[in-house]
N, C-alpha and C positions, 0 to 999 in steps of 0.2 A: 504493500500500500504506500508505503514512505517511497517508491520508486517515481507512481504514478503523479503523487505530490510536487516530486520536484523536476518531472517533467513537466505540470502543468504550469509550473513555477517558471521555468525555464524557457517555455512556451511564451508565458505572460511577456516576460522579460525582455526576451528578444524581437516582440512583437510591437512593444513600446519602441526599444530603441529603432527597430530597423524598417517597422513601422511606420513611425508618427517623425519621432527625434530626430531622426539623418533626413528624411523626405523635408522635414521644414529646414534644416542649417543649410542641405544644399539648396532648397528654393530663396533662399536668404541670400547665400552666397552670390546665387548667378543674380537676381535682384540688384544689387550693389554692383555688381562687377561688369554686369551685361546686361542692364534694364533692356534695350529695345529688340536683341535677339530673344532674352527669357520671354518678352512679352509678344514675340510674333512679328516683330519687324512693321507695326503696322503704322501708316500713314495717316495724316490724320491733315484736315483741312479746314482751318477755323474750329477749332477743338472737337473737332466728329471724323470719326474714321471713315474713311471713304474705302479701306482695302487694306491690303498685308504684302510687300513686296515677295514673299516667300509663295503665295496661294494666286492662280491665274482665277483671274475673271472675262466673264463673257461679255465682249463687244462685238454687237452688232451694227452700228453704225456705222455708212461708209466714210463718216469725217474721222474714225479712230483705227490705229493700228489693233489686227485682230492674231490673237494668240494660238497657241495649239489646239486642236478640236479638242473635247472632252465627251467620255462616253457614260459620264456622270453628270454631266448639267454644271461643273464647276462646286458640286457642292462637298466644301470640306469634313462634310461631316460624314461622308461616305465614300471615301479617298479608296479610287481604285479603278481600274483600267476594265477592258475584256480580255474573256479566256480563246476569244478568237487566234487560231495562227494564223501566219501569214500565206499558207495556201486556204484555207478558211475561203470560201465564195464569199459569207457575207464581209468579210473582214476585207476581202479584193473589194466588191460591191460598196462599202463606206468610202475605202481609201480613193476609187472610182469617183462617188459623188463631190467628195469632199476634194478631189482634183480637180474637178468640173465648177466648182462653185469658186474655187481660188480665180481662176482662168478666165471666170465669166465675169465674179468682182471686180476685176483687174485691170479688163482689159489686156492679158493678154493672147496673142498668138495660138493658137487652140493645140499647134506642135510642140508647145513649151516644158521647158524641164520645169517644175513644179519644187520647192526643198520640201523635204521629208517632213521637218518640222509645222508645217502647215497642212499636212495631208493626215499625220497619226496621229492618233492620239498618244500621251505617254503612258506610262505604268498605272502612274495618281490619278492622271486626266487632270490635274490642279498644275500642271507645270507652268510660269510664270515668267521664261522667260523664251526667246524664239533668237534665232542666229540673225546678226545683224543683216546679213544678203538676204535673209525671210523678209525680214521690214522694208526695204530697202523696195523690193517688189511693190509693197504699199503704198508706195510714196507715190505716184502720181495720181492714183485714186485721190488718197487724203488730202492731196495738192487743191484737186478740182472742187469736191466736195468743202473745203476751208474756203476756197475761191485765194489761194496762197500761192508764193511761186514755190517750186518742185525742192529747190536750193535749200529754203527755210526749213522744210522737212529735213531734207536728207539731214541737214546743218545738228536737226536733233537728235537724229539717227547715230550719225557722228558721236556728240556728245556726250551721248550714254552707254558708250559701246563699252564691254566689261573682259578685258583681257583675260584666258585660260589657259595652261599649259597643253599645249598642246593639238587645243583646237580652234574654230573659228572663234571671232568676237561675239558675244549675244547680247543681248539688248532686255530691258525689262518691261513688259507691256505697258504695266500702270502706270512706270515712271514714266513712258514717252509719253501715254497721252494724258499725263499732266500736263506735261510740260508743253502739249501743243492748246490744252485751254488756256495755260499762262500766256502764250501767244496772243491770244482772241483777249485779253484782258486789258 
């Protein structure tokens, strides 16, 4: 009986500490040390969050640059892709429409190489950022639709481009079309 006692004891004990005690000192820590990472990186615009640089959102508008499809709706509270492969029909059939719709947005050329990052979806479907030559495409949409020159985009396009070892530069959705309402202001 004295065994079971100091199992549940010991149970207790470690349930507190490893539990409750270490869960708060290290939410404490990153608090202090890394408030806007512990807290989601999110953006906020006359004190109201408009978004989270880390979570993509859906822009449909042709005045905004638009991010990787999602086969979630963008919703983070159910982060996750499809079990579709890539010889998959319908998974060919989405990447199909979703090539077809870039092409047609866009204006361009109906033979065009399309980037990947516009046509799949990713793992999360939440991904939040597209390869700067993805936006880049964008820009004379957003040009016409701003009634802007081509320049002034690309110029933001530019400016937020986010250096990676090893691969292209990407770009952040939300942050460009911030940064193309601050234009319009």
């Amino acid at each position: 009986m004295s065994e079971i006692k100091n199992a549940i004891i010991i149970f207790a004990v470690f349930t507190i500490i490893f539990g409750v005690i270490y869960p708060l000192v290290i939410t404490g820590i990153t608090q202090v040390a890394f408030p806007s990472q512990a807290n989601g990186e999110l953006i906020k615009e006359n004190g109201v969050v408009i978004g989270s640089q880390l979570i993509g959102q859906n822009f449909s508008s042709p005045q905004y640059f638009q991010g990787r499809p999602s086969y979630i709706s963008y919703n983070a509270s159910t982060s996750g892709g499809t079990n579709l492969g890539p010889d998959s029909q319908a998974e060919i059939g989405n990447v199909s429409a979703n090539m077809l719709q870039v092409i047609q947005e866009n204006n361009l050329p109906a033979n065009s190489t399309v980037p990947s990052d516009l046509v799949e979806a990713s793992a999360s479907g939440l991904d939040s950022d597209i390869y700067a030559s993805s936006a880049m495409i964008q820009v004379p949409r957003i040009a016409a639709a701003r009634n802007i020159s081509q320049s002034e985009v690309s110029a933001i396009v530019t400016e937020n481009e986010q250096y990676q070892l090893l691969d292209p530069p990407i770009v952040n959705v939300l942050t460009l079309n911030i940064a193309l309402d601050k234009l319009n202001q």
